[in-house]
C-alpha positions as a printed NumPy array, in Angstrom:
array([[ 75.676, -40.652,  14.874],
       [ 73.884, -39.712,  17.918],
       [ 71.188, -37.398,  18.712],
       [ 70.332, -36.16 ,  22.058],
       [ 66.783, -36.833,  22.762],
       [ 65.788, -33.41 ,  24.126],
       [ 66.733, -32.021,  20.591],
       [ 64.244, -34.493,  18.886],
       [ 61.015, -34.247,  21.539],
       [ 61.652, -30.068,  20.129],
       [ 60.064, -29.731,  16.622],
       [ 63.404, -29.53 ,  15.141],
       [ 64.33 , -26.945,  12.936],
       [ 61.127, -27.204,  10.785],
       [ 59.716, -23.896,   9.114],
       [ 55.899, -23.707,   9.458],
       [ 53.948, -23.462,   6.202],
       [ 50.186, -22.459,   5.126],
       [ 48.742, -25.736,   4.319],
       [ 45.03 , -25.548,   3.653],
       [ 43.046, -29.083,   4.572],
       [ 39.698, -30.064,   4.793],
       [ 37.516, -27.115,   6.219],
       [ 40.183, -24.569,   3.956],
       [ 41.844, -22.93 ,   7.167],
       [ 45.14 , -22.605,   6.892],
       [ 46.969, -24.712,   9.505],
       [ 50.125, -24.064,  11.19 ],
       [ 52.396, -26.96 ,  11.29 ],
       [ 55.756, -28.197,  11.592],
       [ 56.96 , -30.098,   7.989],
       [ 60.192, -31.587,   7.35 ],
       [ 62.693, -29.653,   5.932],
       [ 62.236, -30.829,   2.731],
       [ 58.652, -29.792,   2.55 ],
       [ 59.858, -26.133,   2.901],
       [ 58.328, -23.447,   0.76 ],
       [ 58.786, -19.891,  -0.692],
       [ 56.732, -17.482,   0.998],
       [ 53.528, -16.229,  -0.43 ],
       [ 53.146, -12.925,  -2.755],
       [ 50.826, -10.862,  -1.67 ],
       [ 47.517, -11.52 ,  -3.45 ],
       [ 48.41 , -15.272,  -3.217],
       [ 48.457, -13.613,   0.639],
       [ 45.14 , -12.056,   0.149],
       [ 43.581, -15.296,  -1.771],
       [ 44.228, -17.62 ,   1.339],
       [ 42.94 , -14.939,   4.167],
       [ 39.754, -14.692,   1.872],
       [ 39.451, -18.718,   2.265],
       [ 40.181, -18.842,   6.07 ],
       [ 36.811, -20.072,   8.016],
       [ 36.407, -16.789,   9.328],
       [ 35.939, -15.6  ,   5.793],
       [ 33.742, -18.042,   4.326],
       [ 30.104, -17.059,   3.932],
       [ 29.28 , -20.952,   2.247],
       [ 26.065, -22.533,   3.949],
       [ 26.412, -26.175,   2.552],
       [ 27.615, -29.326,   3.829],
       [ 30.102, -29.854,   0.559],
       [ 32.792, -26.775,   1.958],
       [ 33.581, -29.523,   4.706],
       [ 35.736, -32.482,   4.011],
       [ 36.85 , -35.678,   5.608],
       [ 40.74 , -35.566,   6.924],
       [ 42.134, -37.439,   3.797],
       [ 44.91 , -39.875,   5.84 ],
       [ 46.635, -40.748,   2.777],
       [ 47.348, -37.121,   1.712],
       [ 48.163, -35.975,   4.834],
       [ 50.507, -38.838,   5.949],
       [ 52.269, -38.204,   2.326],
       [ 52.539, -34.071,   3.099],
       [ 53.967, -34.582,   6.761],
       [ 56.47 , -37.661,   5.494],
       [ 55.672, -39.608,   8.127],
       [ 56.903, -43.213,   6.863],
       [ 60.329, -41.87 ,   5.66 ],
       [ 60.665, -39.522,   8.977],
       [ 59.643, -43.045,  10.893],
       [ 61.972, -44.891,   8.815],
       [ 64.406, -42.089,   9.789],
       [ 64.251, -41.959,  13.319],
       [ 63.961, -44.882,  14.095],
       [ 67.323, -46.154,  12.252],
       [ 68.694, -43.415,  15.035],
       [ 66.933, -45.383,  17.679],
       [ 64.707, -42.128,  18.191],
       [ 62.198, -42.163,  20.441],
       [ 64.496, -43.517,  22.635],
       [ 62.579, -45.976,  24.889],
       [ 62.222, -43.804,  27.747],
       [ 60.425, -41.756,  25.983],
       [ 56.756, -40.866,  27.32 ],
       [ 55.918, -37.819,  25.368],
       [ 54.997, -37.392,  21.263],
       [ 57.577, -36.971,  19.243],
       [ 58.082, -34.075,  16.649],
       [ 56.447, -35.898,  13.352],
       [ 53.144, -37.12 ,  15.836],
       [ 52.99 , -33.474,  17.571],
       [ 52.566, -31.966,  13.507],
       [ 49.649, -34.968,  13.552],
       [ 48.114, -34.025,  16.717],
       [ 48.127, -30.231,  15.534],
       [ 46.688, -31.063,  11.949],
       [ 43.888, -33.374,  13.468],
       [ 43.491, -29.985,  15.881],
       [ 43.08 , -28.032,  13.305],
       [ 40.937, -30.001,  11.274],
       [ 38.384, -30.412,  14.59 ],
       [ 38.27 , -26.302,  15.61 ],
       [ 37.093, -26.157,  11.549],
       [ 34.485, -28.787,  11.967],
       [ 33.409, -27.045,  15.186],
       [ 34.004, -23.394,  13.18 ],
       [ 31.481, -24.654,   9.695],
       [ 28.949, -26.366,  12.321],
       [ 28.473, -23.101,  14.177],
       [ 27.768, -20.873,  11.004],
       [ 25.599, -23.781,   9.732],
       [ 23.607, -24.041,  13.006],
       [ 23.378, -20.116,  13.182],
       [ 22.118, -19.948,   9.186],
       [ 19.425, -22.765,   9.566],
       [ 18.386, -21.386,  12.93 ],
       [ 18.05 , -17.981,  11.132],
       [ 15.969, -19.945,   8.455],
       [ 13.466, -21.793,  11.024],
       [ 12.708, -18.151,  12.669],
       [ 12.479, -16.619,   8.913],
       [  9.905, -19.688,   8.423],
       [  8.378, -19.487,  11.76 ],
       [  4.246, -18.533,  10.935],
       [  3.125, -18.766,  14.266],
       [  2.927, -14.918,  14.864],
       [  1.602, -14.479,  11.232],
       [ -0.93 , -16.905,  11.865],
       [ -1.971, -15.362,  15.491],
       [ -2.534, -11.687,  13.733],
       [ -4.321, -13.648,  10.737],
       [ -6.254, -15.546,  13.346],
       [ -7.475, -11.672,  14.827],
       [ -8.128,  -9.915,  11.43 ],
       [-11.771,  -9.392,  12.366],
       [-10.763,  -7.601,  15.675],
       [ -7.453,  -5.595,  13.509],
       [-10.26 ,  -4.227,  11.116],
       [-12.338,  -3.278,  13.793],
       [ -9.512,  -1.282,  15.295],
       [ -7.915,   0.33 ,  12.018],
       [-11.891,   1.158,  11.344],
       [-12.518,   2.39 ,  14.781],
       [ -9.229,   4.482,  13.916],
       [-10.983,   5.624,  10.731],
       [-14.235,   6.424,  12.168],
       [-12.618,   8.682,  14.621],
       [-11.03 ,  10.454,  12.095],
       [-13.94 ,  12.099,  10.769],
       [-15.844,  11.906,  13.38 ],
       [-16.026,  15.751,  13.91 ],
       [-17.064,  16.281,   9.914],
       [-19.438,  13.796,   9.817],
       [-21.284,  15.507,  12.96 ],
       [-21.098,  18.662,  11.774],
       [-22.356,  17.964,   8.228],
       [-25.36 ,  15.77 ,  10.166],
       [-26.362,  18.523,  12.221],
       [-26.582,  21.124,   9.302],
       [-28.403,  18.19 ,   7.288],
       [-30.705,  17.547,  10.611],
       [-31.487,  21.501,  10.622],
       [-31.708,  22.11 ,   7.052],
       [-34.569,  19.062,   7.196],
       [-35.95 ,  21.019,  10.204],
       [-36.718,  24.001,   8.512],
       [-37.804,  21.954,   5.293],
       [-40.315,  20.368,   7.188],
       [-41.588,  23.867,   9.009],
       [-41.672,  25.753,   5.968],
       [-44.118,  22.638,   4.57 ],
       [-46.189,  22.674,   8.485],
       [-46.645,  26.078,   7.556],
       [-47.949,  26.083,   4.31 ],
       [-49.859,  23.056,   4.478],
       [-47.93 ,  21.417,   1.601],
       [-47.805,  17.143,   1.667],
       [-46.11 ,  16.996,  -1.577],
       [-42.148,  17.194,  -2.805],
       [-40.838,  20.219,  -4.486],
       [-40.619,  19.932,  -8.201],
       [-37.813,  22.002,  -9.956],
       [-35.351,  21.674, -12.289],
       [-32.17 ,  20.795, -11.588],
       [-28.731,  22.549, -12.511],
       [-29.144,  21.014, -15.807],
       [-32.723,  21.625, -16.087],
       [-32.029,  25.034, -15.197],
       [-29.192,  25.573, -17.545],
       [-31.402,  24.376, -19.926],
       [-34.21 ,  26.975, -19.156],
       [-31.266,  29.475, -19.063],
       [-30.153,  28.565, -22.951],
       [-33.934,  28.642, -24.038],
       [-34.267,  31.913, -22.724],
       [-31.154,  33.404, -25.016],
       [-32.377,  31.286, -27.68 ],
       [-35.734,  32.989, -27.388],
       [-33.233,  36.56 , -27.069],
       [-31.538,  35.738, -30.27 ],
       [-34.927,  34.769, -32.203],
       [-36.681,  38.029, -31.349],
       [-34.059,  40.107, -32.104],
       [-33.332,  38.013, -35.92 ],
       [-37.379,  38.794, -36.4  ],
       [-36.938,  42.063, -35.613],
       [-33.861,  43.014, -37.336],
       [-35.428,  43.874, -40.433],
       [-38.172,  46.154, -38.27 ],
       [-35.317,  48.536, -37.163],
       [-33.354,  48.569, -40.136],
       [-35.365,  51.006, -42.481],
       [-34.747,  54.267, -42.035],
       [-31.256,  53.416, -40.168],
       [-28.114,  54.834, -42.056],
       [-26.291,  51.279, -40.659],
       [-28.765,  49.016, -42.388],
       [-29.323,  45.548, -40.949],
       [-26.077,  45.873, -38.753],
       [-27.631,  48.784, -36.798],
       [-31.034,  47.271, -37.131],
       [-29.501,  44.001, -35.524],
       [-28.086,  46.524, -32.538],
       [-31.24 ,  47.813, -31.711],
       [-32.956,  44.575, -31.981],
       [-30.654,  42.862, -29.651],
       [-31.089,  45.688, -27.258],
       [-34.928,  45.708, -27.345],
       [-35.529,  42.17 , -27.39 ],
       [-32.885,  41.607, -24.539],
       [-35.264,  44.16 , -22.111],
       [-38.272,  42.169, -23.427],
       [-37.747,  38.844, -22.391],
       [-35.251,  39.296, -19.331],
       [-38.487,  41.533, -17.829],
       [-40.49 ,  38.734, -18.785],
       [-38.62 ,  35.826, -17.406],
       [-37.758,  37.726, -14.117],
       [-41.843,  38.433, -13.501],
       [-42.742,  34.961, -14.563],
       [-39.636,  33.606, -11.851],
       [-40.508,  36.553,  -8.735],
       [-44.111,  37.585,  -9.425],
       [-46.611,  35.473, -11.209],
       [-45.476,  32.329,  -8.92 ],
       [-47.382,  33.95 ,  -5.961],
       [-50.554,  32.966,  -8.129],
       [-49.87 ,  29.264,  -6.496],
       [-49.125,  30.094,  -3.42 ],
       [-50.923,  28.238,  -0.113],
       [-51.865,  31.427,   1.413],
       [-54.898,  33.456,   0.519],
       [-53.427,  36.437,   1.096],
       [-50.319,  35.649,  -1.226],
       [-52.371,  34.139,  -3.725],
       [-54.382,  37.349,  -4.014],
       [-51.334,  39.282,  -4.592],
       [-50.13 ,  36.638,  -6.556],
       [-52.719,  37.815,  -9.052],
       [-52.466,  41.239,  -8.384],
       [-48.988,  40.921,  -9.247],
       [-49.504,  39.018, -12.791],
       [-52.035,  41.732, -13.951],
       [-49.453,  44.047, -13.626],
       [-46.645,  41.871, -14.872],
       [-49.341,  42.206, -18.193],
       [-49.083,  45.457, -18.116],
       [-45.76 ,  45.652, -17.702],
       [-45.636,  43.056, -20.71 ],
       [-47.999,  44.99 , -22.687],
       [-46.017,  48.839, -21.978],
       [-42.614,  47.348, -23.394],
       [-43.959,  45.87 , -26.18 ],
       [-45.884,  49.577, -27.164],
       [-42.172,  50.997, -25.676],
       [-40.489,  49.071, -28.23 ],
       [-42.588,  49.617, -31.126],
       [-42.807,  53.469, -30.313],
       [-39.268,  53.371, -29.968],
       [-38.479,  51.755, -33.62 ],
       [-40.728,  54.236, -35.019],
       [-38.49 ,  57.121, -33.378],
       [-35.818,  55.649, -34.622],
       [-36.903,  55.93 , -38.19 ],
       [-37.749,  59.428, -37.765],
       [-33.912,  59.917, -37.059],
       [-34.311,  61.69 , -34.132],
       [-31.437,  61.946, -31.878],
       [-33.368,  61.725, -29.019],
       [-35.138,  58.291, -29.485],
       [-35.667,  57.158, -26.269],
       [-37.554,  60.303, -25.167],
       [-39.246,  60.666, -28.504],
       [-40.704,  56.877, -27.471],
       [-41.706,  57.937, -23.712],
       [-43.463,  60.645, -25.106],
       [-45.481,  59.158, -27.968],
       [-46.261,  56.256, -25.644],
       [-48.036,  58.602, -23.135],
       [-49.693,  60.972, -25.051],
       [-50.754,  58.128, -27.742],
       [-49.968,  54.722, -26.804],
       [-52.042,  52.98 , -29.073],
       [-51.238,  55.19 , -32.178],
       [-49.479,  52.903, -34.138],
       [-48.381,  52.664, -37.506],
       [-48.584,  49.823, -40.324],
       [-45.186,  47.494, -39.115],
       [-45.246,  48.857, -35.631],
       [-48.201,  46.081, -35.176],
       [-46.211,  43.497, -36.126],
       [-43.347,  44.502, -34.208],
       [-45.772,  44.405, -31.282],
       [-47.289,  41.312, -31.533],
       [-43.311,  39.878, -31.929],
       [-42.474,  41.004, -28.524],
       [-45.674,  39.908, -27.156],
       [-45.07 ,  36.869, -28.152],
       [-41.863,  36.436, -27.042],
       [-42.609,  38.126, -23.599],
       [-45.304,  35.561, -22.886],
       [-42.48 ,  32.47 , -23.189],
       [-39.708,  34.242, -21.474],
       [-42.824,  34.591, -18.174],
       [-43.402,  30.887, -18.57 ],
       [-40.25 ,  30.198, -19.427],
       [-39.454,  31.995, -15.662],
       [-42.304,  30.336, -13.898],
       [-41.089,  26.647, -14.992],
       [-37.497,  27.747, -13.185],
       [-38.263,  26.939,  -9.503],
       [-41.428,  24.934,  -8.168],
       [-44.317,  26.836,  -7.997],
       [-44.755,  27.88 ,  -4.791],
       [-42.551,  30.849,  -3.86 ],
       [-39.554,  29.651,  -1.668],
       [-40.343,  25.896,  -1.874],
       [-37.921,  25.264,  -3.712],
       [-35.237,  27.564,  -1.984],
       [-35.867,  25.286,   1.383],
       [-35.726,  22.356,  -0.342],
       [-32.792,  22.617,  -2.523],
       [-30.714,  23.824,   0.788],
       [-32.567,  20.763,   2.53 ],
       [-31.176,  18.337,  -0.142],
       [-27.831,  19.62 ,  -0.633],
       [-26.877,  19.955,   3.588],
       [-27.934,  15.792,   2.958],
       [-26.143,  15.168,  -0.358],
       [-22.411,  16.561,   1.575],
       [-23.521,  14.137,   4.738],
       [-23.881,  11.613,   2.319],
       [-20.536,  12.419,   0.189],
       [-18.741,  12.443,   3.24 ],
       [-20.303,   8.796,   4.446],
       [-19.571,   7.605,   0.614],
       [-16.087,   8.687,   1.516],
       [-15.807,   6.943,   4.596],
       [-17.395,   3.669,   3.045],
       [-15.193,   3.567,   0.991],
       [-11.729,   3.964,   2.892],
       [-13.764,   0.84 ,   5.481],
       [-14.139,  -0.86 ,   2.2  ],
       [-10.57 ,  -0.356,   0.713],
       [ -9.553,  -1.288,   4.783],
       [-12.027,  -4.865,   4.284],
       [-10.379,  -5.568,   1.214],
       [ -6.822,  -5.098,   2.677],
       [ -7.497,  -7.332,   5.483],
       [ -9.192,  -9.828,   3.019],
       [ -6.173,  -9.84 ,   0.647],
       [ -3.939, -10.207,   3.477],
       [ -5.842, -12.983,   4.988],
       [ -5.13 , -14.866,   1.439],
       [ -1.54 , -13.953,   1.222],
       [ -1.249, -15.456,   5.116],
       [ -2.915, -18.371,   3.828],
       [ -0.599, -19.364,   0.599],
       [  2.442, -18.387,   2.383],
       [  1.854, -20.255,   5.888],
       [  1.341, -23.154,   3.974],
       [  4.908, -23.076,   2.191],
       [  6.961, -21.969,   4.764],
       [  5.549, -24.837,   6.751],
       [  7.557, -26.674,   3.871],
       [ 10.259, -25.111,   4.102],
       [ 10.505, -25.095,   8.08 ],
       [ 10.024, -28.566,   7.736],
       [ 12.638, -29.285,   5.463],
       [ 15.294, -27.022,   7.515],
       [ 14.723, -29.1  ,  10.926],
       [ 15.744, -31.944,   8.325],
       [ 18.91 , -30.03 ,   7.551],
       [ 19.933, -29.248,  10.932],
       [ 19.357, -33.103,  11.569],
       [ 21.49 , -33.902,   8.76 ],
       [ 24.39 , -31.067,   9.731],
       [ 24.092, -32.529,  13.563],
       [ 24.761, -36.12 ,  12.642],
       [ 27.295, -34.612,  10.025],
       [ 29.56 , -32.942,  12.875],
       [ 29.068, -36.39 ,  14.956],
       [ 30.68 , -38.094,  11.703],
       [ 33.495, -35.471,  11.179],
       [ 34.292, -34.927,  14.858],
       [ 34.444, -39.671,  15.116],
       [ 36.72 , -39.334,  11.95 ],
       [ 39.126, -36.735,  13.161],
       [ 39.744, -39.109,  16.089],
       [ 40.526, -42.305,  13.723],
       [ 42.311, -40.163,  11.145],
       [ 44.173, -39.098,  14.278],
       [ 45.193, -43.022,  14.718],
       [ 45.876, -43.593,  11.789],
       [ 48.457, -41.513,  11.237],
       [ 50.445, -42.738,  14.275],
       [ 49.97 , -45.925,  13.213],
       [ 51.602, -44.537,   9.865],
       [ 54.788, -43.23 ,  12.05 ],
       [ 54.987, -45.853,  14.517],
       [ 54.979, -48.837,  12.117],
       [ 58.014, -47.236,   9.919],
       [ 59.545, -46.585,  13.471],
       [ 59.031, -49.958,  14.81 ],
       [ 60.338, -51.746,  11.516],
       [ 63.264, -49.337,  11.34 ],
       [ 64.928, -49.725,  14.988],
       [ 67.363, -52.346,  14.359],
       [ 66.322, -53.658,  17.725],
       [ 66.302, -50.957,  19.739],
       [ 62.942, -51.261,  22.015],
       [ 60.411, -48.909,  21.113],
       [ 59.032, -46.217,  23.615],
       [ 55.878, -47.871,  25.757],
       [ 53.349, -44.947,  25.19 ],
       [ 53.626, -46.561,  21.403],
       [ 51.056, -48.472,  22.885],
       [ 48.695, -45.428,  23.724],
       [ 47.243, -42.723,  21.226],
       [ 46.958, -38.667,  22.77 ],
       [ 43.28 , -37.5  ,  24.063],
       [ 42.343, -34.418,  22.363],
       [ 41.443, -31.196,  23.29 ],
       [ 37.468, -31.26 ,  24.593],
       [ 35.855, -28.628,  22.428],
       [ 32.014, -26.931,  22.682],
       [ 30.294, -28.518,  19.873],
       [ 27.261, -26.846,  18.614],
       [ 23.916, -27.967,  19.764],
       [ 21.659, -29.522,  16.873],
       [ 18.884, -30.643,  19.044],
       [ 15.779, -30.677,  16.816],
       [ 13.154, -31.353,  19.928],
       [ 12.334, -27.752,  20.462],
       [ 11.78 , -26.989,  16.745],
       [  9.784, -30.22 ,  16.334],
       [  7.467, -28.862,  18.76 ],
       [  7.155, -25.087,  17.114],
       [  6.708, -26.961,  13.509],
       [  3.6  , -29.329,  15.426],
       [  2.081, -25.928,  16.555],
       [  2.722, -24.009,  13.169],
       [  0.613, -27.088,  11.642],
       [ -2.081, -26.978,  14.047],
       [ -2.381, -23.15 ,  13.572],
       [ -2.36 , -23.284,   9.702],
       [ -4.864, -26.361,   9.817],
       [ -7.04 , -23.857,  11.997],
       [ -6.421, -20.852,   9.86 ],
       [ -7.375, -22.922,   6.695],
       [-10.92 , -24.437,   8.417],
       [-11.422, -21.158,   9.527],
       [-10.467, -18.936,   6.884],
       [-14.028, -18.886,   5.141],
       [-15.394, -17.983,   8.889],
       [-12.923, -14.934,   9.457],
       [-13.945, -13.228,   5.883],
       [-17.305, -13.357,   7.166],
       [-16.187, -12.032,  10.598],
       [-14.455,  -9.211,   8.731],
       [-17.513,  -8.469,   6.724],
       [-19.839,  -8.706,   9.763],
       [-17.253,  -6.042,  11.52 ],
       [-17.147,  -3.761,   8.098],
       [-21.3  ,  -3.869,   8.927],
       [-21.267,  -3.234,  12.232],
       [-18.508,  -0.355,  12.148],
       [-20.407,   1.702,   9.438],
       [-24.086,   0.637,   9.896],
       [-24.498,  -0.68 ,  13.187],
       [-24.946,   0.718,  16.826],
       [-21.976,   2.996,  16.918],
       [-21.816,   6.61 ,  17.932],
       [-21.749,   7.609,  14.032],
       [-25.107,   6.215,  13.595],
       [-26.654,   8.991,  14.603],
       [-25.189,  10.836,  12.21 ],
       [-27.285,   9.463,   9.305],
       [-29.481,  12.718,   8.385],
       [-33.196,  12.118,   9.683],
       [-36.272,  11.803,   8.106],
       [-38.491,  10.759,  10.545],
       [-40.21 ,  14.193,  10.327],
       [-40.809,  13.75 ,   6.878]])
């Protein structure tokens, strides 16, 4: 039986079938008939598009194997299809082209190369996403700078309240002004002395307490003769002892101060005005007692009954009313030191100072406020400084150990790409020996004698030179940034000081005393 030649250099009537080698794409090929298969379901479909090399996401040198020459000699039947042929004398002699079993070998080989190429390309483009993921050199750089970032970012925050902090210095500056006038002009060298909002509240609670103790001692005063007993007695009490010592207190705090005041003239009326705050002390203590004796007469006009008896009589007093008297007396005289003791003792001192102090206390908030944002700035810059150092030094590592890796995958694709080529051999070697043996004579075709170049294809470039450079500067920067790193705290620090306390524009907005 005889077989045209041009029918054999064709393929024959092979079906092609998904085989999946090395890399996992599927390949292709022409198989012998008896290597045909039922076509795929669907998912079994689905399951080998997923494992194509256009679908594979693995990074690692294990999803790439070695062209397995046994296997694939077995799955393409080369020694029987040798065997085969050449018992028909096929390739004839004059053959100078590959034959259908060696074109399914070239093809495989093919295929096996493009998915070397295919896994070296994602490798390369993974580890050189790695080395720039590693790469500290621009990390380093701004760690390097910190001092000059803080200064900027507190620069930035200086600005910021810039405009408060003036205006608050120039109503502490004017406030101090007219402290310092008011103290030219009444010749006084030393501080104010007054109470402060919890000295005065406590000046303020004495003063009720010294309400609510009058008015117990009098209770029992107004009760008799009062229809209400000790409830109305309490009422009137309350009432009387409430004008008391709030008249008191209020000529003690306005009047009696003038006594110490710088100026002659004031200190003249100063006393002028506490001989009549005695009077005045004096008239509603006869005012009350009058009055608790009109009460007990049960007239309904007690108030008027009082005015009257205290200016045609005022001294005309009866048994309790003394007593009564004395009580308010008493009182009156520690509500009007009780209001002397609430500001400093010379009228208005205290006033000036108080609006001196707090105009400087809101300056000073303000600067507490900004100290502290330049100090929560510092310690950002610090903390960040310590993060750049631990993590420089570990993705040093780690860039280090991926220049290995693309060492390793470089030399890996050499290996795969020298293997392909002797697989390649190997398996025409496989054909041509079964052919050879099986010819019965018949010469065998000279390009026997030659194997088929394959295709040239753009390998990947795994230089490491470039990256071996980068990783000697990353090492020199780190070794700098690590000698250095105790130096560029104390530049930070030195830059906190000079932002906030040295000669910038918002020094002179520190509230002077220099008149003081």
């Amino acid at each position: 039986m005889s077989v045209a030649p041009a029918q054999l250099r064709v393929q024959g009537p092979r079906r092609r079938q998904n085989l999946t080698f090395g890399y996992g794409a599927p390949c292709g090929l022409n198989a012998p008939p008896q290597q045909e298969k039922k076509p795929l379901g669907f998912f079994r479909t689905v399951w080998q598009w997923l494992l194509a090399p256009g679908n594979q996401s693995s990074d690692h040198d294990d999803d790439i194997q070695k062209i397995d020459v046994a296997k694939l000699a077995k799955e393409l039947n080369l020694a029987a299809e040798g065997k085969r042929l050449g018992e028909a004398g096929l390739p004839p002699p004059e053959a100078t082209t590959l034959y259908g079993p060696e074109s399914a070998c070239v093809q495989r080989v093919e295929q096996a190369r493009q998915g070397y190429v295919t896994w070296a390309q994602r490798r390369l483009n993974i580890l050189s996403r790695d080395l720039g993921h590693s790469d500290v050199t621009s990390e380093v750089n701004r760690a390097l700078q910190a001092h000059q970032e803080f200064e900027r970012e507190a620069s930035s925050v200086l600005n910021r309240h810039e405009g408060v902090l003036a205006r608050l210095s120039e109503q502490a500056r004017q406030k101090g002004r007219e402290l310092q006038d008011f103290k030219a002009r009444h010749r006084l060298t030393r501080d104010a002395d007054y109470p402060d909002s919890t000295g005065r509240f406590k000046r303020i609670g004495f003063l009720g307490l010294l309400l609510l103790v009058e008015a117990g001692l009098n209770t029992k005063f107004f009760a008799e003769g009062l229809d209400l007993g000790l409830l109305g007695g309490a009422i009137e009490a309350l009432t009387a002892a409430f004008f008391n010592v709030v008249i008191a207190f209020v000529l003690g705090w306005l009047v009696v101060r003038f006594v110490f005041h710088s100026s002659v003239a004031f200190k003249c009326l100063g006393v002028l005005g506490s001989a009549c705050a005695v009077g005045v002390m004096v008239f509603v203590g006869l005012f009350i007692s009058h009055y608790r004796g009109a009460v007990q007469s049960e007239s309904a006009r007690a108030w008027e009954v009082a005015g009257s008896a205290l200016w045609d009589s005022p001294l005309a007093l009866q048994g309790s009313a003394w007593g009564l008297f004395a009580v308010s007396i008493t009182f009156a005289i520690f509500a009007l030191l009780d209001g002397i003791s609430f500001d400093d003792l010379h009228p208005h001192y205290g006033a000036y100072s108080r609006r001196a102090r707090t105009a400087e206390d809101d300056h000073q908030d303000e600067m507490d406020a900004v100290r502290e944002e330049l100090e929560e700035l510092k310690q950002e810059q610090l903390q960040a400084l310590d993060r750049t150092l631990e993590r420089a030094q570990s993705s040093i590592a780690v860039f280090e150990s991926t220049i290995r890796d693309k060492h390793s995958a470089g030399n890996r694709l050499a290996t795969l790409m020298a293997d392909a080529d002797n697989s390649l051999e190997a398996l025409l070697q496989t054909f041509r020996a079964e052919n050879e043996l099986a010819r019965n004579g018949v010469p065998r075709p000279a390009y026997f004698d030659t194997y088929p170049k394959l295709r040239e294809l753009p390998l990947p470039n795994f230089d490491t030179t470039a990256d071996e450079q980068s990783l000697a500067m990353q090492k020199a920067l780190v070794r700098r940034l690590v000698e250095g790193a105790e130096q560029l705290r104390g530049n930070i620090q030195t830059a906190f000081n000079k932002q906030f306390d040295g000669e910038s524009p918002l020094a002179t907005h520190f509230p002077g005393k220099e008149a003081a």
